[in-house]
VEXDREN-2710 file (C-alpha; in Angstrom, 1 decimal):
% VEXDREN-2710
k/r/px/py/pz
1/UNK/-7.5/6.4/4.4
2/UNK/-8.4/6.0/0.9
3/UNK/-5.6/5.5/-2.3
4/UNK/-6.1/4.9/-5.7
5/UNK/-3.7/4.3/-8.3
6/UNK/-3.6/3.9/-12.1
7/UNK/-2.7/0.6/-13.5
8/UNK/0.5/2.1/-15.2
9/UNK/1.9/2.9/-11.4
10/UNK/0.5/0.2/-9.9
11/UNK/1.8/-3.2/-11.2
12/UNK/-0.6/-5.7/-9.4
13/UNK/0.2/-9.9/-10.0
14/UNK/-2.2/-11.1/-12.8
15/UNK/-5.6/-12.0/-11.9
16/UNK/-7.5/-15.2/-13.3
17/UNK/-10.2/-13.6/-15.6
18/UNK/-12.4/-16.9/-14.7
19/UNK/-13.0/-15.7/-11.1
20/UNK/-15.8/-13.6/-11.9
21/UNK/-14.7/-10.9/-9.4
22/UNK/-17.0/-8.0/-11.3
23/UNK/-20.6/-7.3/-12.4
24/UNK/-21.9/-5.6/-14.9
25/UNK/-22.4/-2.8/-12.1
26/UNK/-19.0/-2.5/-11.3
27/UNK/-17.2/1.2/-11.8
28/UNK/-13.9/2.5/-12.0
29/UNK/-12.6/3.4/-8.9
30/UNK/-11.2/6.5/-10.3
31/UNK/-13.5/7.6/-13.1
32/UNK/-16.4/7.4/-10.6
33/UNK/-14.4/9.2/-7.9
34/UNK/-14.4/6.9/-5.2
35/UNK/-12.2/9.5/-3.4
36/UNK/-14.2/12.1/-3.3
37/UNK/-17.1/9.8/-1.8
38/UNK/-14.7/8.6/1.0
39/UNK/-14.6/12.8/1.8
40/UNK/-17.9/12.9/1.7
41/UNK/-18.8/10.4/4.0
42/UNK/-15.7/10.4/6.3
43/UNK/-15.8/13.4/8.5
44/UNK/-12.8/16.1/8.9
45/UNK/-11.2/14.3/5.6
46/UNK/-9.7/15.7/2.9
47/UNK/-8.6/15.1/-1.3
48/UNK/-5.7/15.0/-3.0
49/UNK/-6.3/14.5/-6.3
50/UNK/-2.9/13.7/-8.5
51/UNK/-4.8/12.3/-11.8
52/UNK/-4.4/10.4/-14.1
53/UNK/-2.5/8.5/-12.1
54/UNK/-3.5/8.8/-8.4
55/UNK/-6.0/10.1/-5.7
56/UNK/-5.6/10.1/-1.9
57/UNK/-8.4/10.8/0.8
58/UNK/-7.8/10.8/4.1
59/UNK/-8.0/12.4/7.5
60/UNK/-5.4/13.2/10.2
61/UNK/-8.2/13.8/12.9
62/UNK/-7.3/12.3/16.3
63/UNK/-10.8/12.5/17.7
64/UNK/-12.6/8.7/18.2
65/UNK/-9.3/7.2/16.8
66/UNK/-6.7/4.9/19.0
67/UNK/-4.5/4.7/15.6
68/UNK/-2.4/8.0/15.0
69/UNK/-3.0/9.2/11.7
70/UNK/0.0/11.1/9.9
71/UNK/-0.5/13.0/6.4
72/UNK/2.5/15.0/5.0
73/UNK/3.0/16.7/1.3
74/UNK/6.9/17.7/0.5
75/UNK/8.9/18.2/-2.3
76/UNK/5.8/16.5/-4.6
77/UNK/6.1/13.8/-2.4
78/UNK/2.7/12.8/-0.8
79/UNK/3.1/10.2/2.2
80/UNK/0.0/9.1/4.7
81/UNK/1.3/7.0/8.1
82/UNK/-1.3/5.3/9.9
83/UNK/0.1/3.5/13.2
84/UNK/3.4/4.0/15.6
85/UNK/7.3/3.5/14.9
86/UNK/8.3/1.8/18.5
87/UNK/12.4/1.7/17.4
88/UNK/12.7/5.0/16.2
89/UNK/15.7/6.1/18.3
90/UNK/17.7/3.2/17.0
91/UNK/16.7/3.9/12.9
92/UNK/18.1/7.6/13.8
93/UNK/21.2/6.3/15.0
94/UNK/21.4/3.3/12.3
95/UNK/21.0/5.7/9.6
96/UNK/22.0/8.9/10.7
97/UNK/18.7/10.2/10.7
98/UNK/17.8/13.8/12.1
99/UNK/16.6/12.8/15.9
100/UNK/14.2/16.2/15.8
101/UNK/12.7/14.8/13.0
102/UNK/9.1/12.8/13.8
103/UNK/7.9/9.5/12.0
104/UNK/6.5/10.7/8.9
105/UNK/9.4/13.3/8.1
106/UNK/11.8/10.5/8.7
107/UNK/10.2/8.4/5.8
108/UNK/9.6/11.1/3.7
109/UNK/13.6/12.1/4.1
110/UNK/15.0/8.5/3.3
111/UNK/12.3/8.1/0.2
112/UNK/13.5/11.4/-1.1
113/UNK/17.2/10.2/-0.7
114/UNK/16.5/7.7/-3.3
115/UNK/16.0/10.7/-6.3
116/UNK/18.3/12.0/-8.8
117/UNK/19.8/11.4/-11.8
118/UNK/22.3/8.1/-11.3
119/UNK/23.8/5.5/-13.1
120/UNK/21.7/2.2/-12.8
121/UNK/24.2/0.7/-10.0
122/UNK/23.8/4.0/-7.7
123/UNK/19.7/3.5/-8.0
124/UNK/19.1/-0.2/-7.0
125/UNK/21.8/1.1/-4.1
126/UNK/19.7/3.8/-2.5
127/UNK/15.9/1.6/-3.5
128/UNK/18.2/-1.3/-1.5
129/UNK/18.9/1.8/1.4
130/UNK/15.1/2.2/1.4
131/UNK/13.9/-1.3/1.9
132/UNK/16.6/-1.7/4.4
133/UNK/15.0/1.2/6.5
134/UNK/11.6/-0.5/5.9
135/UNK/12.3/-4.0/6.9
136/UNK/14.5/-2.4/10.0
137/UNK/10.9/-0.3/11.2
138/UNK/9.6/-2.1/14.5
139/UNK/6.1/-1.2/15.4
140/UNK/2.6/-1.4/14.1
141/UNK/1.7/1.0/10.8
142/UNK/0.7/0.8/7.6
143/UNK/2.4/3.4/4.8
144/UNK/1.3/5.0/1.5
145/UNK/3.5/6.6/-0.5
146/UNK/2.9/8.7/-3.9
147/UNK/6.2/10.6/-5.4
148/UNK/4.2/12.8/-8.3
149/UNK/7.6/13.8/-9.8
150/UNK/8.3/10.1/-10.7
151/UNK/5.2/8.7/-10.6
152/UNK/5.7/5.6/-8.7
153/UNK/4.7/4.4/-5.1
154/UNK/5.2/2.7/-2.7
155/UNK/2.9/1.0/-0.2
156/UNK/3.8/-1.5/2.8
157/UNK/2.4/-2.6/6.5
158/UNK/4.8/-3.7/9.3
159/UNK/6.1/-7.5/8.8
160/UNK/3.4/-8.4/10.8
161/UNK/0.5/-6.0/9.1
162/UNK/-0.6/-5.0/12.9
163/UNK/-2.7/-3.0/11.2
164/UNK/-5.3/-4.1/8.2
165/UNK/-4.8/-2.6/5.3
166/UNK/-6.9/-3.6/2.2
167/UNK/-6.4/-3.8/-1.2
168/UNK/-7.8/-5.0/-4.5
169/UNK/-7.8/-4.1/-8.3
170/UNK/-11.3/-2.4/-9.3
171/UNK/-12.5/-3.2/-13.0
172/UNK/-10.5/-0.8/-15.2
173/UNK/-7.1/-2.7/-13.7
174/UNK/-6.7/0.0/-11.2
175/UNK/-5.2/-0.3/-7.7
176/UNK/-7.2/0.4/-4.1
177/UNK/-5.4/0.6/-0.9
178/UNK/-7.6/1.5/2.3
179/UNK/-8.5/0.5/5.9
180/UNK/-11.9/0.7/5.2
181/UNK/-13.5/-2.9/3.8
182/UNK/-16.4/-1.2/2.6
183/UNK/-14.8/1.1/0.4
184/UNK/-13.0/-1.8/-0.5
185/UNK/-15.8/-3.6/-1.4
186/UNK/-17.0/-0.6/-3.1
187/UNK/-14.1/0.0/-5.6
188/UNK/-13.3/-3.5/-6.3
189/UNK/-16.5/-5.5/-5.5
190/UNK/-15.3/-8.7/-4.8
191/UNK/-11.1/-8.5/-5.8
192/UNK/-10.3/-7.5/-2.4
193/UNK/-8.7/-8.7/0.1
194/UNK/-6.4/-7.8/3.3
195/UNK/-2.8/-7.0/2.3
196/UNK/-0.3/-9.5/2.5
197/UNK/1.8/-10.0/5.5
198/UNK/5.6/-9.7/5.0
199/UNK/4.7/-7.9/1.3
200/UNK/5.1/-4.4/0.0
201/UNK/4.0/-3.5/-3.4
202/UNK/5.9/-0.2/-5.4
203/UNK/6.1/0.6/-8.9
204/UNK/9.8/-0.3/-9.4
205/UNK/9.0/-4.2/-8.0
206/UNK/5.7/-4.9/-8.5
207/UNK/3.9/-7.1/-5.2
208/UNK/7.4/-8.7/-3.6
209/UNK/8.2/-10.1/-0.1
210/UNK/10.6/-8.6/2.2
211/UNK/12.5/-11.6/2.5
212/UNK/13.2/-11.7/-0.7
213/UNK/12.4/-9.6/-3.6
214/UNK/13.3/-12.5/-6.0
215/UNK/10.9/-14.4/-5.1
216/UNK/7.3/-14.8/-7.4
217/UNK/4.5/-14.4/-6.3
218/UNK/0.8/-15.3/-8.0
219/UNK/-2.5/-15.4/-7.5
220/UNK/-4.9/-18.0/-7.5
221/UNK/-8.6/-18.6/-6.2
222/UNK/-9.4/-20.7/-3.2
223/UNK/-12.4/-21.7/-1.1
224/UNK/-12.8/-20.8/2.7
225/UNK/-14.3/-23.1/5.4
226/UNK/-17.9/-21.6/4.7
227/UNK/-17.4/-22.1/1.1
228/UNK/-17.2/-18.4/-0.3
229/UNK/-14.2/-18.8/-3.1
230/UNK/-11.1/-15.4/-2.4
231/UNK/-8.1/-15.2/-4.0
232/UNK/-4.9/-16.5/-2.0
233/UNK/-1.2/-15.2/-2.6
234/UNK/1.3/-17.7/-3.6
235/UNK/4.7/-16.9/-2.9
236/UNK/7.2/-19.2/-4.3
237/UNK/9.2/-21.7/-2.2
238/UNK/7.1/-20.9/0.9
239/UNK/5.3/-23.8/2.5
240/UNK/1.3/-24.0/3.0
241/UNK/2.1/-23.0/6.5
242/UNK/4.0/-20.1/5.7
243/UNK/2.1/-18.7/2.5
244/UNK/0.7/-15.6/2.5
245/UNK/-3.0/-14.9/2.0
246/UNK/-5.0/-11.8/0.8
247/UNK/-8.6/-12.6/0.4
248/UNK/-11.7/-11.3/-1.6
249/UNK/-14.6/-11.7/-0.6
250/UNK/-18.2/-11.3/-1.2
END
C-alpha cells in the first residue's frame, strides 16, 4: 500500500530545515509518480490517481500475504484496510452499525456519516462520533482514508500500530504513507519514519494523539544507539517513557 498526499491535505508537524533530511537527488513523490512505480513493481496492484491532491496504489491480492488487504471506492470516498477488526460485533451493537456489513464498509459508513452541510457545533459532533468509533476498534490494522469530495483524510493504525505503517514528508512538503520502507525511503529519502503509536493524522487536526487531541506535538532530531541521527515525536506532557517515536533513517 502506497498513499501520497498534497501538502494542502496533509498538515504534517514542522520539520527542522537543519536536519538535512534531502539531497540534491531528492524528487517529489508526486510529480515523479512514485505511485505508479509501486504498480509497477508490486504485482496484481493497482492506481488511483486523485491529483493534485492525492494518489493511492495498492493491491487487495491475498496470495503470499498473512495480512488481509481491503480496498473499497464509494460515494468519492476511497478507503484501503490493511489488518483484522477482532470487536466488530460489539462496534455494531455500540453504534448501531449494519451487522451484514464487513470491516471496510463499516468504516466507510461511519466516515460518510460525518458529511453534510451543518452548523459548526453538529460537525466537531459527528468528527467526535468518528474518533470515538476509531479509538473503540480492537484489533491489529492500519487505515487510509481519502474523501475526494472534501478533500481531506484521514489516516490511523490500532493504539498499538500492530501493524507498521510508515510515513514521512518527501521534498516538495508532501505526505507518504506506506508499509513498504523502501518506498519510503524512496519518496522521502531520509524524513521517514514508522508512524506513531497512539496517533492519527487527518486534515481537520493535523498529527494528534488519541488521548487527547489537545495535546501538541513536535518534532525534533535525535541520535540512536549506533549513532545514525532520526527524528522523534514529542508529545506534550508525556514522559520520556511514554513519548512517542517515529524515526528516519538512512
Amino acid at each position: 500500500m502506497l498513499a501520497v498526499f498534497a501538502k494542502e491535505v496533509a498538515p504534517f508537524p514542522e520539520l527542522d530545515n537543519s536536519l538535512n533530511l534531502y539531497t540534491e537527488e531528492s524528487v517529489s513523490a508526486m510529480e515523479q509518480g512514485l505511485a505508479k512505480h509501486y504498480t509497477s513493481v508490486i504485482p496484481n496492484s493497482f492506481l488511483i490517481d486523485l491529483q493534485p491532491y492525492c494518489m493511492l496504489a495498492t493491491t487487495v491480492d491475498q496470495k503470499n500475504s498473512i495480512i488481509p488487504r481491503f480496498f473499497q471506492a464509494k460515494d468519492d470516498i476511497f478507503c484501503i484496510l490493511r489488518g483484522t477488526v477482532e470487536n466488530k460485533d460489539d462496534l455494531d451493537a455500540l453504534f448501531e452499525f449494519n451487522k451484514d456489513n464487513d470491516q471496510i464498509t463499516m468504516f466507510m459508513e461511519a466516515y460518510k456519516s460525518q458529511r453534510g452541510s451543518e452548523t459548526h457545533v453538529e460537525k466537531e459532533q459527528r468528527e467526535h462520533h468518528w474518533l470515538r468509533l476509531i479509538r473503540a476498534v480492537k484489533g491489529k490494522f492500519s487505515i487510509v482514508l481519502f474523501d475526494n469530495l472534501n478533500k481531506t483524510l484521514f489516516a490511523a493504525t490500532d493504539r498499538d500500530a500492530h501493524l507498521l505503517l510508515y510515513w514521512g514528508i518527501d521534498v516538495k512538503g508532501d505526505l507518504v504513507l506506506t508499509m513498504d520502507a523502501k518506498m519510503a525511503k524512496l519518496g522521502c529519502h531520509k524524513a521517514y519514519g514508522s508512524f506513531p503509536k497512539g496517533c492519527y493524522i487527518s486534515t481537520a487536526d493535523g498529527l494528534k494523539t488519541f488521548d487527547n487531541k489537545n495535546k501538541e506535538i513536535n518534532m525534533k532530531e535525535a541520535v540512536d544507539s549506533e549513532g545514525k541521527s532520526y527524528m522523534k515525536v514529542i508529545v506534550s506532557g508525556a514522559s520520556s517513557q511514554g513519548s512517542t517515536d517515529s524515526t528516519a533513517r538512512d
